[in-house]
N, C-alpha and C positions, 0 to 999 in steps of 0.2 A: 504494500500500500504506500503510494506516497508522500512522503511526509516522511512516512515511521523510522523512529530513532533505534528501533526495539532489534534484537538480534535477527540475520534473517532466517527465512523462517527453512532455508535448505538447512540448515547445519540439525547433525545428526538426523534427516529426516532423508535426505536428496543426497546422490553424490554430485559433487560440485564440476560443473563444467573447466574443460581447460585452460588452465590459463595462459592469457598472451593469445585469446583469438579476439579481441577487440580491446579499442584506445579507453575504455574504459577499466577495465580490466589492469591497467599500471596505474591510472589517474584515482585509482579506490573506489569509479561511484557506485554510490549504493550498497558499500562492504561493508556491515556495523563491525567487524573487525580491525576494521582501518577508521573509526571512530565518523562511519558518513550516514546517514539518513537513505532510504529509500528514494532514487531518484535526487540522491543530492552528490556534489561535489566540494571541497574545499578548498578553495586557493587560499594562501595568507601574504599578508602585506604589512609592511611597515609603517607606525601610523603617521610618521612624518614625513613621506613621501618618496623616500629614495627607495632605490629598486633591489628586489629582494630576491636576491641570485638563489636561483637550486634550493629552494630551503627542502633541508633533509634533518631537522632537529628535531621534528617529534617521532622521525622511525625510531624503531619498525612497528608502535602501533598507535602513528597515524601518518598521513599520506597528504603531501602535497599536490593537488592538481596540475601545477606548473611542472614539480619535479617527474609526475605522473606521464606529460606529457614529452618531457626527453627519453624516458625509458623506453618510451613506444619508439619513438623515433630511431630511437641506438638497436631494438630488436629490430627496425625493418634494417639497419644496415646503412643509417645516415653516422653520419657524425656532428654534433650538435656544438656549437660554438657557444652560444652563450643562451639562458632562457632565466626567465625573471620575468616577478607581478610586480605591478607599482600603480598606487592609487595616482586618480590624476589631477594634475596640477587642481591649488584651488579645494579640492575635496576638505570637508574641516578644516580648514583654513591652513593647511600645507604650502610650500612655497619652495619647495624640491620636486614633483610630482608632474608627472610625462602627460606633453603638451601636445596640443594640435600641430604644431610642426613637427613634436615627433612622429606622432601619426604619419604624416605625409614622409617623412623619410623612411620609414620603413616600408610604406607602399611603396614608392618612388624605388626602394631597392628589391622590390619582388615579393617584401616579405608579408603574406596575412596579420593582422592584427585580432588576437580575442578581445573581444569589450566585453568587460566585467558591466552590469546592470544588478541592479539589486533581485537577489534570487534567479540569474541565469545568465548563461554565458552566450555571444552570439560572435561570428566571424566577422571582422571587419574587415574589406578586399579591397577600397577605392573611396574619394574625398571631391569633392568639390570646394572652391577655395570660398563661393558666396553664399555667405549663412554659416562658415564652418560646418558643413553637411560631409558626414560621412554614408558611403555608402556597405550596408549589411547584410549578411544572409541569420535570420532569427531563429534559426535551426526547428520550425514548428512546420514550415514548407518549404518549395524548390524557389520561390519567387523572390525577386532582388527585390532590399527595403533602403530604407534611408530613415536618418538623423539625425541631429544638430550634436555637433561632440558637447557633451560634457551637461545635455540635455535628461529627457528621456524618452523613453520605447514601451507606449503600451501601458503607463503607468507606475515604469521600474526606471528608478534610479541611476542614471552613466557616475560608478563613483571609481571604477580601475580598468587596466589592462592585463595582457600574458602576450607575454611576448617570448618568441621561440626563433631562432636566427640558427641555419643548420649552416654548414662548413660545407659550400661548395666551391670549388674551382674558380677565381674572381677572372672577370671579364679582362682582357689585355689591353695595356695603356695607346694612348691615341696621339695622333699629330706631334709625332716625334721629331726634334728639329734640330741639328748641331750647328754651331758658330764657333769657328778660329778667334781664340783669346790670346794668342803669342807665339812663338815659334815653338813651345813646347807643350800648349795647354789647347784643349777642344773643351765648351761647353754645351752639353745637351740639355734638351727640358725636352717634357713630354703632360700629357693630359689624362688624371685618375679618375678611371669610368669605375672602378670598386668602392665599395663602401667598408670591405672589411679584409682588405689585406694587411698581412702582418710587414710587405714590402716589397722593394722591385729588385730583382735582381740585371745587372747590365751586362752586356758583351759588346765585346768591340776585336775590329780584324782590322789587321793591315790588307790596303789593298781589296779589289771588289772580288779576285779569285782566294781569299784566304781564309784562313778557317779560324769559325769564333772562339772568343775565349771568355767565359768569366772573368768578368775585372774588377766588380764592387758587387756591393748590396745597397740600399740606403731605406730608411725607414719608413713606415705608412704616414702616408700623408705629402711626403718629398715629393718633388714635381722636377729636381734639375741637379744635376751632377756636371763636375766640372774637372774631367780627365787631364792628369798632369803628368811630366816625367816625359814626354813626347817629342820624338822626332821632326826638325824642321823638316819642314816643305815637304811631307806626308799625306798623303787622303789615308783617312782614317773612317772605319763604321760603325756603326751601331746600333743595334737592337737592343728592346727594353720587355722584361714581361713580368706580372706579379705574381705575388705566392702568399699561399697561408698553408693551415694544417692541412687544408682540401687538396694541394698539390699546386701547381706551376699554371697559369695562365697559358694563353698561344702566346705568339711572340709578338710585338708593336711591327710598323713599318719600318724597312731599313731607313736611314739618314747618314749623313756621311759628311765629312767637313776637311779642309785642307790645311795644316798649321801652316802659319807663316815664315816666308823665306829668312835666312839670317842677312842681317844689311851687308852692303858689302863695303870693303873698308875706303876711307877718305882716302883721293888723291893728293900728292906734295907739291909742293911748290915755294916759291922766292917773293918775295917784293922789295925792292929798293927804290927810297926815297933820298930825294938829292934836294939841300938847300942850297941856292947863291950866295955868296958872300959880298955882304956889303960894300 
């Protein structure tokens, strides 16, 4: 029955279905062993609004929905980068608490958002920027809804999220460009289309027949490296691609840049200047 808090009613009566054939089945719901209600779930949040990574403190008898929700993920054979519930901005007057533009970056990077609602959780897939309108799937039917973030749906409360970011392969960086800084130095930059790389790794070849080599790393977020120690008057290449724990991006477009020649040296020469004599 839903609602009920009370034991359920398989134990010792029913042998218990397998477990790990559905997302509920790690997330606890409805397991009065995992301390959940019939037709309920529990996520937990911090009440000052920062986000509350993986909580696994009341295993093993009780169960986070959020934490519930990377184990499903790690049984199909994802690997989960980061997941965390956070009330949202504003909730009881919080002032760390994940906002409408987060929303939009997470969409913006692929990623679904849960919206927490007072007693139900619903998918969030997509935003509109006028009215702060998100767009939701209320899990009661197939049909796309909508609602004002931070509103409500139906009568239920927008007071959090769940957010789930799996570890995939980040997209490879764009509009890669080199520039001659001296007879020994090429500066490249390039443009980050990922949201979650741990960083870029570079190569660079002499010459457009030669073979590349690892030559840096530089960290998430760096957009331009500036290759020294280099041969004058050189063409020099390079390709750029990123990485996390999901593995290596493809590679950027090549780019290529020529150091500059060394000057060559001053020619000599005389001058003599002759006065008159008085």
């Amino acid at each position: 029955m839903y609602g009920n808090a009370g034991p359920d009613p398989f134990i010792g009566n029913w042998t218990e279905h397998a477990h790990g054939e559905c997302t509920g089945d790690y997330m606890g719901t409805n397991q009065s062993m995992l301390s959940n209600s019939d037709g309920g779930t529990t996520f937990y949040n911090y009440t000052n609004g920062a986000p509350l990574d993986d909580y696994t403190g009341g295993e093993p008898d009780v169960r986070d929905g959020c934490h519930g929700l990377r184990l499903f993920a790690e049984s199909r054979g994802y690997a989960v980068g980061i997941n965390f519930s956070q009330y949202i901005y504003g909730y009881n007057g919080n002032t760390q608490g994940f906002t409408f533009d987060d929303f939009k970056t997470e969409i913006d990077g692929g990623r679904p958002v849960i919206i927490q609602v007072t007693g139900h959780s619903m998918l969030g897939y997509g935003y509109d920027d006028t009215g702060s309108t998100i767009y939701i799937h209320d899990t009661w039917d197939y049909d796309d809804h909508q609602m004002t973030w931070g509103g409500s749906y139906s009568g239920m409360t927008h007071y959090a999220v769940t957010v789930l970011r799996l570890l995939t392969t980040p997209p490879p960086p764009s509009s890669l460009s080199a520039t001659a800084v001296s007879t020994s130095a090429i500066g490249i930059s390039w443009t980050d289309n990922s949201f979650d790389e741990s960083g870029f790794k570079i190569e660079r070849k002499t010459g457009s027949g030669g073979t590349y080599e690892q030559t840096a790393t530089v960290s998430a977020g760096v957009i331009s490296y500036t290759d020294i120690g280099l041969a004058a008057s050189t063409a020099y290449y390079y390709r750029v691609r990123a990485y996390n724990s999901g593995g290596n991006s493809s590679y950027s477009s090549e780019t290529s840049a020529t150091t500059t020649a060394v000057p060559a040296a001053g020619g000599g020469g005389s001058c003599f200047i002759s006065t008159a004599r008085p």
